[in-house]
N, C-alpha and C positions, 0 to 999 in steps of 0.2 A: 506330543501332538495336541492342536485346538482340540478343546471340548467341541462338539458341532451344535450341541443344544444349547452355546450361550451365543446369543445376539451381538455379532462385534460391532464396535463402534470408532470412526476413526475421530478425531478433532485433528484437522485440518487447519493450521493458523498462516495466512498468507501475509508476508511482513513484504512491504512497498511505499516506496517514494517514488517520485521522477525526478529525476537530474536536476535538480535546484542551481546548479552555476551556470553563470555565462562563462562556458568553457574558455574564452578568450580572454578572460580577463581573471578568473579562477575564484569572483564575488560568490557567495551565492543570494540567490534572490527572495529566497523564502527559507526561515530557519527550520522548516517540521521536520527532517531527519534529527536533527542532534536534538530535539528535543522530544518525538517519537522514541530513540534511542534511550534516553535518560528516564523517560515513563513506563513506555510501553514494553518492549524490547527488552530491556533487563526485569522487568517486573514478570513478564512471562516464561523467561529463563529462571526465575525464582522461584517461581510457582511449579515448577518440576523438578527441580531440582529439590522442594521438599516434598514431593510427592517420589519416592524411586519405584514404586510401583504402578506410577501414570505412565502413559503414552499417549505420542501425540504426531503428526507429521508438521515440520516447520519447513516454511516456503521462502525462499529468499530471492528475491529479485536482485541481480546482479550490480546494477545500477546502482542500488544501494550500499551492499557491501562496498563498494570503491567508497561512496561518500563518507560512509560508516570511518575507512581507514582512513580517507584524509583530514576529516575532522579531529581523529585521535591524535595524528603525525602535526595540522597546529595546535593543537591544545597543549603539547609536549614541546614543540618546538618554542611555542610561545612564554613557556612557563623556564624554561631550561635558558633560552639565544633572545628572547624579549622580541620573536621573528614576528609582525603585525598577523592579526586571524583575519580571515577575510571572509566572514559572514558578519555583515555589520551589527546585528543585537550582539550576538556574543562578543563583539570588539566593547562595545558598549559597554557591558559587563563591568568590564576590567578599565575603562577608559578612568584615566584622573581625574580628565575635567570634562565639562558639560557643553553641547553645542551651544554657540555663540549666537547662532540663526536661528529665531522663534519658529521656523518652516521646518527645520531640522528635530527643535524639541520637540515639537506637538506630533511628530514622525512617529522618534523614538517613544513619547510616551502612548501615542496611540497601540505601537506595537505590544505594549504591556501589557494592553487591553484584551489581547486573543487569545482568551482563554475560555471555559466554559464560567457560567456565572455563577452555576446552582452549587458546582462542583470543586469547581477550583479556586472561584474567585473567594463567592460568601462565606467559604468554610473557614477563611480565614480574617477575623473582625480587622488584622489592621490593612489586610491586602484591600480587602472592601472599601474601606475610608478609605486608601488611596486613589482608589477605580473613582470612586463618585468626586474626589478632588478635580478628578484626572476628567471625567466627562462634563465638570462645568468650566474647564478651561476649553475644552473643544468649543465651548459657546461663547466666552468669553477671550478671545486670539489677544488682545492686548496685553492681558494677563498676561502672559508668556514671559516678559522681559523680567518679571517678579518670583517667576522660579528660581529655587535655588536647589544647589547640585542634594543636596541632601533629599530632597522629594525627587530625582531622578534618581539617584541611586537606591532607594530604598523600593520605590517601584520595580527597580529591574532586579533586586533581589528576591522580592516577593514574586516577582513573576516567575524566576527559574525555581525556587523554593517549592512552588505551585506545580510545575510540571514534574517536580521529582519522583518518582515508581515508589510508591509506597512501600515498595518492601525494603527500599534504601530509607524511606523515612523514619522505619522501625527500627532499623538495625546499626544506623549511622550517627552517632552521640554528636559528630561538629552539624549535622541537620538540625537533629534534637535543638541543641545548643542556638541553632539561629534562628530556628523559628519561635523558640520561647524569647531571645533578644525583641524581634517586634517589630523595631524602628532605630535609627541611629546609624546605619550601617557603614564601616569602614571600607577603607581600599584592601584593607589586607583582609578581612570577612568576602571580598567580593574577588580576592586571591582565591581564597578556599575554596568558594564554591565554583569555582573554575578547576579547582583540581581536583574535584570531586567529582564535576562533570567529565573531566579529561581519565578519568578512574576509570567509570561506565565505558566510556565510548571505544578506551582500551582492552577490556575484558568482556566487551559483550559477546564476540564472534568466537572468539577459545569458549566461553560457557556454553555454547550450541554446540561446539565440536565434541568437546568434553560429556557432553551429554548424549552426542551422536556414537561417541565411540562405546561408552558404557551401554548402546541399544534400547535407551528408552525413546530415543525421537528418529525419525528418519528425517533427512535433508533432503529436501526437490529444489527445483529450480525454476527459472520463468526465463522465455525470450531472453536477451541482453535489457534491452531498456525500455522492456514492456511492450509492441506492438501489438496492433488486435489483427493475429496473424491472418485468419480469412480473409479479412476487405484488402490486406495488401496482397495477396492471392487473386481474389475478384470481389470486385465490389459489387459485383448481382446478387452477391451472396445474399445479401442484405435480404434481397425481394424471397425468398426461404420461408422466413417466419416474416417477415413484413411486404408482402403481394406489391402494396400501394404509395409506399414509402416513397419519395425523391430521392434521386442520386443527383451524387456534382454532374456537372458540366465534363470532368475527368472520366475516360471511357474504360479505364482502367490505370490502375496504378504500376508505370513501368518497372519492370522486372521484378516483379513484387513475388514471385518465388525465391529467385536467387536473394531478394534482402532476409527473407524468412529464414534461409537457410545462415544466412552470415547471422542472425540474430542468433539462432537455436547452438549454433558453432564456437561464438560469442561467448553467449552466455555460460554453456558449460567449460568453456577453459577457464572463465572468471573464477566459476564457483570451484573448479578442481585447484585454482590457484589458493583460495582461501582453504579451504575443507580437504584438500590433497586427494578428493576420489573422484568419481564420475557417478552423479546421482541416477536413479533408477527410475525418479519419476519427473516427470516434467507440470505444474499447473501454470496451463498456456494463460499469456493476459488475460487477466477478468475472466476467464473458464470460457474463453472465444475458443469455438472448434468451427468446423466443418470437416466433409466427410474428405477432402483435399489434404487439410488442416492433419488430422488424424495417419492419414499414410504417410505424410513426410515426418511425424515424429516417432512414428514406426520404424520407418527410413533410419532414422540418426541414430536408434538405436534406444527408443525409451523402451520402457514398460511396462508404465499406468502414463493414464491423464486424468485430469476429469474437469467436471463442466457444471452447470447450472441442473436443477432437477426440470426446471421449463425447458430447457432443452430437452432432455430425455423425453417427458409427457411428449412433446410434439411428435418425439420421430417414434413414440410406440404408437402414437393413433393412428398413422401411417399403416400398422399391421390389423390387417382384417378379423383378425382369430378376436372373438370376444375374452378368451381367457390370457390377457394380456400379463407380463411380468412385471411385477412389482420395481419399482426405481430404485432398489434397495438388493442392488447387486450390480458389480462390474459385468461390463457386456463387450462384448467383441463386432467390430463394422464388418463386413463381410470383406475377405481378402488381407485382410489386416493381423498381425497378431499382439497389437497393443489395447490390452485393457483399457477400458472409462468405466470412472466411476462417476457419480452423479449425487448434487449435493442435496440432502432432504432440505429444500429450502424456506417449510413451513418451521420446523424446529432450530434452523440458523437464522430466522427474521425474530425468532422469540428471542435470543440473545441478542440479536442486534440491535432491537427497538421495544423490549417490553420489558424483559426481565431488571434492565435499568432500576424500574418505579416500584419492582415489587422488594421485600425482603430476602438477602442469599438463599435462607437455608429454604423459604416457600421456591423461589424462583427454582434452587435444583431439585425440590422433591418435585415440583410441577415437570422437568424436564425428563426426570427416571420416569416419573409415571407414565409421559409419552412413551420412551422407551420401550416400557417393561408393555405395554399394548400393543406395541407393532412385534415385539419377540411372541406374544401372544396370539396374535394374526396371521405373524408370517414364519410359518414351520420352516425349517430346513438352514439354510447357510443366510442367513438376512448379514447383510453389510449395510448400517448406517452411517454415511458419511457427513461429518459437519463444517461448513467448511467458513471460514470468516476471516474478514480483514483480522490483523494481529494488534490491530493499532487504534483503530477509530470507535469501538466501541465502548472502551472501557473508560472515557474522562464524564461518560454519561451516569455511569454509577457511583454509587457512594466509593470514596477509597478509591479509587480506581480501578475495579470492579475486584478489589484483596479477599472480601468474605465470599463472594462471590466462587472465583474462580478457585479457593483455597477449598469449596466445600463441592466443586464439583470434582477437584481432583481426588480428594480424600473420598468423598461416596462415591465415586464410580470405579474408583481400583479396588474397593473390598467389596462391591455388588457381587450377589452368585450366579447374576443372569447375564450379566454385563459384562464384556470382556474389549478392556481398552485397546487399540492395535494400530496397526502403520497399515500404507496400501502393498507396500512390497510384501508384508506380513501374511496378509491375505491370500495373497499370489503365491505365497511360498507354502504354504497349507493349505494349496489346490480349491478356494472358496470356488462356489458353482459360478460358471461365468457363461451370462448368458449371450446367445447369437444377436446382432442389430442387423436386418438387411438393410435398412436406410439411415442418415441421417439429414436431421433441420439443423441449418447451421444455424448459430446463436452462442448467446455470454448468459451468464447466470443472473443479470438485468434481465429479469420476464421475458427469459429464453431471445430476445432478440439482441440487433446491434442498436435500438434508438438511444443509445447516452451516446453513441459517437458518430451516429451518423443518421441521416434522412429529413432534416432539418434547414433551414437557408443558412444559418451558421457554419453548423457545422460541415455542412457540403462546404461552403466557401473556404472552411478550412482543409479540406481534401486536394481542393484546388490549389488549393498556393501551396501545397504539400507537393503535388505533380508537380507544379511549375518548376518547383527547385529540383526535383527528381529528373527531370527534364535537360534542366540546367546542367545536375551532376554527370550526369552519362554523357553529356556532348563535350564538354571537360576534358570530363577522363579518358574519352575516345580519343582527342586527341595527343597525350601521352606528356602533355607540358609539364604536368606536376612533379614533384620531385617523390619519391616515395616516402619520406614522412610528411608530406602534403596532401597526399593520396589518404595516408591513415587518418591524420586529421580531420581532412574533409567526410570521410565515411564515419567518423566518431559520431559527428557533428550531426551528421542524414542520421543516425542510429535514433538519436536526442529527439530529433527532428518528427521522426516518425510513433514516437512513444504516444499513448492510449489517453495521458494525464489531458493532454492540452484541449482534445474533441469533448471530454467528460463533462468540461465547464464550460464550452463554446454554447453560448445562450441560452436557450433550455431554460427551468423551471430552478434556476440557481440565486443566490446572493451576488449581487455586485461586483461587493470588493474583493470576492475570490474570482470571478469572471475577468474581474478586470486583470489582477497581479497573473494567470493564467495564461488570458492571451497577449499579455505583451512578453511575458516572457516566450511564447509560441512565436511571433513574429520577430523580437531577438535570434532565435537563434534561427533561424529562415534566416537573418540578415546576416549570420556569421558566415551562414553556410555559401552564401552567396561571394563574399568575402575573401572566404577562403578560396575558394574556386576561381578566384580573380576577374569576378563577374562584376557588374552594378545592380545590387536588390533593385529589385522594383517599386514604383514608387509608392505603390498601395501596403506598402510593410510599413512605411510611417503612419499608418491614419489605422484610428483603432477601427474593428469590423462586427464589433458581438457585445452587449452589455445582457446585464443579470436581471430577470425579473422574478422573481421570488424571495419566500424565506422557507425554503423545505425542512423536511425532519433529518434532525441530528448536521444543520447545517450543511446542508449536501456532499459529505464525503462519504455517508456509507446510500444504499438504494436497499430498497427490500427485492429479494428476491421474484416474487408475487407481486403481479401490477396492483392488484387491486386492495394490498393493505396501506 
């Protein structure tokens, strides 16, 4: 049996991409999976697996895994049958020769560029003198023709060298080996590091299993390809926690249950395909519930979720009683019997955005000290749950957050107050779960939906969302398709409706990720069109959202709290 006087703690790591290919063509369009993969991903499977007395709950978005295995199947195919990879940097990688089209180098060298600077780039002196080479060629376009293949090769080495998970950079002597080399880089060096990557990309999904089945992490799952299940339910939802917000011109998203339901269907045959069980808990896109949201995954048979702690705040102010319950326990919707748990979003923004600048071992004695004051405060069964991207925080710390994450695993499995755990855990040693007569629907973005909706953008992406949703039910009503036309076309609306594309639709974003975002959103609008044997309309060719900002941490993580 749990101790009951030690304050459990879950870590929560939600690991997500969105579908990177043009499924039509099998390109992909952005490399961050296999390069998430080769950092992040194995580097957090590392960091528990030397910890066997850590726990943790790992989140796997479906969508992912598929990518995950077909980047492994070409990375193999390509090294074994010489089969072309079709994610163009990693084709790069390995290419002989250099492009001939100065539009195409300044491409590929620009993409070398996308890394963090403090972290990835300057940590390494010769990758640095390549960058600053590289960024007065951007100024200089003539230049180009005077490139020679040696300064593209040796950039695209240092850049994958750069994303490598440091705890392969520790452990991996041909790493070792090229990153003391420097410069010079051969074909057959840029062999290796391809099959070092195709190593990771092979073994990273068996080390979550393998760790799932020894019972130190539990596996949940997400939607299929991420929706934010409420607004495809109703998009009133929105006015909930935002009264005044705009909605599209879309008066609702058709049949926006039944997608919810193919999504949650979806998703969990994906993940029993990889992991051979049926997970226990589901973390809905971005921690989007409502109190709709919450009965249909009761329905399918979950039992936990959980959400944003701005969520929770909202729907307890809702209760009259001044001695309100602390957000630091799973609670129950009325009628329902699937747990929510709700994330302490002030001590997952300190790992997201602060603990970066400090020193590891200050950063985790600062985080137990929080700790040990809320087990201080809150007598009885306290569940603190932490819950964070798996991916995006850590290129922000030194090492890629190794001291870090190495000394929160090590001091929090031998704390005496502290007791590490999973949410099925919880649930299974009867934690107190408390009643919710209501809830505010919202995402663990400051409890509302504004990263994906109530904006002209992003409304106008709602819109051409409908449109095609429109499109697909007058289709299929008519029964023309053939049935792997049919599965196609609804793969396609799956892709279509993922969470990624509204996040970066204008809004307080950088550019050049707004921009590669929504064209890739209006490609696959046009496949889907396409495939339906329809003609896209003509507003899919002309761009509709640019970026004005430079927010924190490049806008792929948000603080939970509006106001830090």
């Amino acid at each position: 049996m749990v101790d009951k006087k030690k304050l459990k703690l879950v870590l929560c790591w939600h690991m997500h991409q969105p579908e990177y290919r043009d499924l039509q063509t099998g390109e992909y369009k952005l490399p961050w999976t296999y390069l998430h993969v080769i950092k992040d991903y194995v580097d957090m499977a590392a960091h528990l697996e030397a910890a066997p007395q850590a726990k943790a709950v790992v989140n796997f978005a479906p969508i992912l895994l598929e990518q995950i295995e077909d980047y492994a199947k070409q990375v193999s195919s390509y090294l074994h049958d010489g089969i072309s990879i079709t994610d163009p940097l990693l084709a790069a990688l390995v290419e002989p020769s250099i492009p001939a089209d100065p539009e195409a180098r300044l491409k590929l060298i620009k993409d070398c560029m996308r890394a963090n600077r403090e972290r990835q780039i300057n940590r390494y002196p010769a990758f640095k003198k390549l960058v600053e080479m590289a960024e007065w060629l951007e100024h200089h376009y003539e230049s180009l023709n005077y490139v020679n293949s040696q300064f593209i090769s040796d950039i695209l080495v240092w850049y994958h060298l750069a994303w490598i998970g440091e705890t392969v950079k520790l452990a991996d002597i041909r790493i070792k080996r090229l990153i003391e080399k420097g410069a010079g880089y051969t074909l057959h060096e840029r062999l290796e590091i391809l099959e070092i990557i195709g190593e990771q990309l092979a073994n990273v999904i068996l080390r979550y299993k393998v760790l799932a089945r020894k019972g130190q992490i539990e596996l949940s799952v997400t939607p299929y390809a991420h929706p934010i299940m409420p607004l495809l339910l109703d998009l009133n939802s929105t006015h909930e926690a935002m009264p005044h917000a705009p909605l599209p011109e879309l008066d609702a998203y058709p049949g926006g249950e039944e997608r919810v339901r193919w999504h949650l269907e979806k998703g969990v045959q994906t993940f029993k395909r990889f992991f051979g069980f049926k997970p226990k808990g589901c973390w809905p896109s971005e921690g989007s519930i409502s109190e709709q949201t919450l009965r249909i995954l009761d329905d399918v048979g979950f039992d936990w979720a959980a959400s944003g702690g701005s969520v929770a705040h909202n729907s307890l102010n809702l209760i009259e009683d001044p001695e309100k319950p602390s957000i630091h326990h799973p609670f129950k919707l009325q009628n329902t019997d699937i747990a929510c748990f709700f994330r302490d979003d002030g001590l997952s923004d300190l790992i997201g955005f602060e603990y970066s600048k400090w020193h590891a071992d200050d950063a985790v004695s600062d985080l137990i000290h929080h700790l040990e004051n809320i087990a201080k405060h809150e007598p009885g069964d306290t569940v603190v749950s932490i819950i964070m991207d798996g991916e995006n925080a850590w290129e922000y710390f030194p090492a890629n957050g190794y001291y870090f994450l190495s000394a929160l695993y090590k001091r929090l499995s031998s704390h005496p107050e502290i007791e590490l755990t999973t949410f099925s855990e919880c649930l299974k040693n009867k934690v107190d779960v408390k009643p919710l007569p209501r809830l505010v629907a919202g995402s663990w973005v400051y409890g509302t939906f504004s990263t994906w909706i109530g904006d002209s953008d992003k409304n106008r992406g709602w819109d051409m969302l409908g449109d095609a949703k429109w499109a697909f039910d007058k289709v299929i009503s008519t029964g023309r398709l053939t049935d792997d036309q049919v599965l196609k076309a609804e793969l396609q609306l799956a892709v279509c409706e993922g969470s990624d594309w509204f996040w970066w639709f204008g809004d307080y974003n950088p550019g050049e990720a707004v921009s590669n975002f929504e064209k890739q959103f209006r490609l696959n609008l046009t496949n889907l069109y396409r495939l339906l044997g329809e003609e896209p309309p003509a507003y899919l060719s002309m761009s509709f959202t640019q970026g004005s900002g430079a927010p924190a941490m490049g806008g792929a993580m948000r603080p939970g709290i509006e106001h830090i």
